[in-house]
Steps between C-alpha positions, in 0.01 A plus 500: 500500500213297393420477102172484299468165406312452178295164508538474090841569473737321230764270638884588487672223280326168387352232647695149585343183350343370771420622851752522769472255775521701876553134664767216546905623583585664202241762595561482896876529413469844337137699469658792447621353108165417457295814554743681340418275195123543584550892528627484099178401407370765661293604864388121497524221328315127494713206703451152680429560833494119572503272202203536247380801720509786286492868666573839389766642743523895543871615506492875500420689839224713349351261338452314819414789668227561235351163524549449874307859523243426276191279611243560250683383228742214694333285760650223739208258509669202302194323479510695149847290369413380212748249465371309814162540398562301153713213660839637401691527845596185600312361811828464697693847380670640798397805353113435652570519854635883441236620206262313550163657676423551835203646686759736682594924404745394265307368264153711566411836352255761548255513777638145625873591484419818716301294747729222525807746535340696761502223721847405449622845512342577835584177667879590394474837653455325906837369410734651766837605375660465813336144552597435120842606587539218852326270291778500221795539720374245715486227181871678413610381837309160520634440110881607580528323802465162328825582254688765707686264720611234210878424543573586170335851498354425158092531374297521223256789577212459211431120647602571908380930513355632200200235412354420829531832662184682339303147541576512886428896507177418314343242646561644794291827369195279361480269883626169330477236787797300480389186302314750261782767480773136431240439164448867368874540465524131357229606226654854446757399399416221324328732253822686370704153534218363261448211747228272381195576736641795689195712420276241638710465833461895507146537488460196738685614790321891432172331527579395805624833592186639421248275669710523849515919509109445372463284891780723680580855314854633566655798493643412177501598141289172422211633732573865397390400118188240639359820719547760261178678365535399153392115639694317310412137428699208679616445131613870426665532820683159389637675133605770710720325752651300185581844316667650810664208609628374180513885342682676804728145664717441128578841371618553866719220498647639139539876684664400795755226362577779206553789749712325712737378209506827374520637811815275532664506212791705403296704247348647794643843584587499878240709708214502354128405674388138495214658392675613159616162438105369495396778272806471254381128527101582409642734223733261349401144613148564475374186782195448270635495171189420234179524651143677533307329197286737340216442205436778262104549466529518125770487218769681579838651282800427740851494282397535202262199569154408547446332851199359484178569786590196741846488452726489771750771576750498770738786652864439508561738833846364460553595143260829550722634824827439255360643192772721372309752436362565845888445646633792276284692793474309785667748690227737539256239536353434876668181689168389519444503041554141465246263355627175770151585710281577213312847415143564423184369710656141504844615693622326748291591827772362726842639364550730797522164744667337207821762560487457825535134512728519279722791641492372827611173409798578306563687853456266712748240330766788489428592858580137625730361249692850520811344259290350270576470142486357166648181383428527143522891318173621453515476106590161487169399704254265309142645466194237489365449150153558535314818360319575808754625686839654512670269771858405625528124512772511774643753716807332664658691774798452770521647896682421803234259667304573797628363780186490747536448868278392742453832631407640177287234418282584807511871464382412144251291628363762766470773220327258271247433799480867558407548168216278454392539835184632403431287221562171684308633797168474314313165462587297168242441265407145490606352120218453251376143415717331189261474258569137318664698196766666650848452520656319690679664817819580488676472815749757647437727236722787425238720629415245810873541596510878465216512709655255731795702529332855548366299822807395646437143423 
């Protein structure tokens, strides 16, 4: 039951001195204490995103709704930040890797958002949900097979499942060569560790990328966005790759190690659908927590305030998907109501995959590790303590170990071989020339082992 947000209304209760700071443990311990106190001010509120960056964060679900759903009046291109434009962001903010702009969608509007969209959206469509669904499993079975058979039955899943399962899945999905697939998931996640030179190691190892499908296309997502009709540049096709990469490989992480610990834990009522467990966990543990910077084309009344044209403004989905307001009648709300993909022209294009990957994963650990279970109740889990997104730290779990026999092993190996029959049958591209900037190569790789291992090798 959606309500008419009012863009000038008064805030409930005053102001704190000061604005609330959505970074650093005390905030990663407990969110929830701080939106509430940002809901008392009323549907948003100014805080520190990162220190001495300054954003106005939307609270309320229909006030995000109204902003998210209005692009004449809030745009994403944050070459309009007026805080960056006059020297006030510091040149090292971690914030600037997330907000800062990009020639991709997420940042474009108008006649270039629709262009640049169209490309990505179409290129997503050729994705095969039955491929997408052997792809995952098969990095569920590569991933589990390296803890499953410990002696002391014992794993973390964020750091040996959660994290480098959508990083295998996708560069799978966008034809990473080994060397180049190893570097994209060193630079992915480099950029929400806030590793010193992580965005450079990104872009270096998707130029690459880039020139090799220019010499041999694929039948790949890369090539898919390089051959589409809106001819995107080698640059453009670059921004994209980061924002699905980087935009689609985190919040997975966050959905899948959430689901399974809720799926887990004994707040979870016995017989219910994996799939419930990942959308209680994109209702309630929102993946992308504060997000989607927008910049109001002139002055504009939020809270009783003035936000000035320029300005940023972010959407807490986490805080707008737990607005009390909206929970009073969630129940005859659609499963599908939440804010964790976006709404409005710049929603996630990929969220059907996304629930896929994420379903099937949560699946696949359950289907192998059949006795699997928590180590640590789910409410006593540590969340990270960044703004970006709503993540577990650690997921420790206990199961009887594999025991693997020799037999097994080969009847694993046949089906593995079975499965990429097809793949491995064709010839391998040739890898692209290093340019003299570029990373160095990393050597066995996670993805070069994966690979390795999908091969019988």
């Amino acid at each position: 039951m959606q309500q008419h947000f009012d863009p000038s209304g008064t805030p409930a209760g005053c102001p704190a001195h000061g604005n609330i700071q959505l970074y650093g443990p005390e905030f990663g311990s407990d969110p929830e204490r701080h939106y509430t106190q940002l809901r008392s001010m009323g549907p948003s509120a100014p805080v520190d995103i990162a220190p001495d960056v300054e954003v106005e964060l939307v609270t309320s679900y229909d006030a995000a709704l109204y902003i998210l759903q209005n692009p004449a009046s809030f745009v994403r291109d944050a070459r309009r930040w007026n805080a960056l434009n006059e020297g006030r962001v510091p040149a090292d903010s971690p914030a600037l890797p997330m907000m800062a702009y990009r020639p991709n969608a997420l940042f474009s509007d108008g006649a270039a958002h629709a262009r640049l969209r169209q490309a990505v959206t179409d290129s997503l469509a050729t994705v095969n949900q039955v491929q997408l669904v052997r792809q995952t499993q098969q990095s569920a079975d590569y991933l589990i097979s390296r803890f499953s058979s410990e002696p002391l039955g014992q794993a973390e899943l964020m750091a040996a499942y959660a994290q480098p399962l959508p990083l295998l899945v996708f560069s799978d999905l966008f034809g990473c060569p080994p060397d180049i697939g190893d570097r994209v998931i060193v630079g992915i996640s480099g950029i929400f560790e806030g590793t010193p030179g992580a965005d450079e190691t990104l872009g270096a190892a998707l130029a690459e990328l880039i020139a090799l499908k220019r010499r041999e296309p694929g039948e790949d997502l890369t090539t898919r966005l390089m051959v589409h009709s809106a001819r995107l540049t080698d640059e453009e096709v670059l921004h994209q790759l980061v924002t699905l990469l980087s935009g689609g490989t985190m919040p997975l992480t966050a959905a899948i190690g959430t689901s399974a610990a809720l799926y887990l834990s004994d707040e979870w009522p016995s017989g219910l659908p994996i799939e419930d467990a990942v959308v209680q966990t994109l209702w309630n543990y929102a993946p992308i927590a504060n997000y989607a910077g927008h910049y109001p084309v002139h002055d504009v009344e939020l809270s009783g305030r003035t936000v000035k044209a320029g300005d940023p403004v972010l959407i807490s989905f986490a805080a707008a998907n737990t607005d009390p307001k909206l929970t009073q009648h969630r129940e005859q709300l659609s499963a599908k109501a939440h804010l964790a993909f976006g709404a409005g022209p710049h929603a996630c294009p990929a969220k059907d995959p996304a629930f896929l990957i994420a379903s099937t994963a949560v699946e696949s650990l359950l289907n192998r590790l059949p006795d699997v279970e928590l180590r640590v109740p789910f409410k006593e889990l540590a969340w990270a303590p960044t703004p970006w997104s709503r993540s577990l730290v650690t997921v420790p779990v206990r199961f009887t170990p594999r025991v693997v026999t020799s037999a097994a092993a080969a009847r694993s190996a046949a089906a593995r071989s079975a499965q990429t029959a097809q793949s491995s049958s064709a010839p391998q591209p040739s890898p692209a020339p290093r340019p003299a900037h570029a990373a160095p190569q990393q050597k066995g790789g996670l993805f070069s082992r994966f690979l390795a291992w999908t091969r019988g090798a």
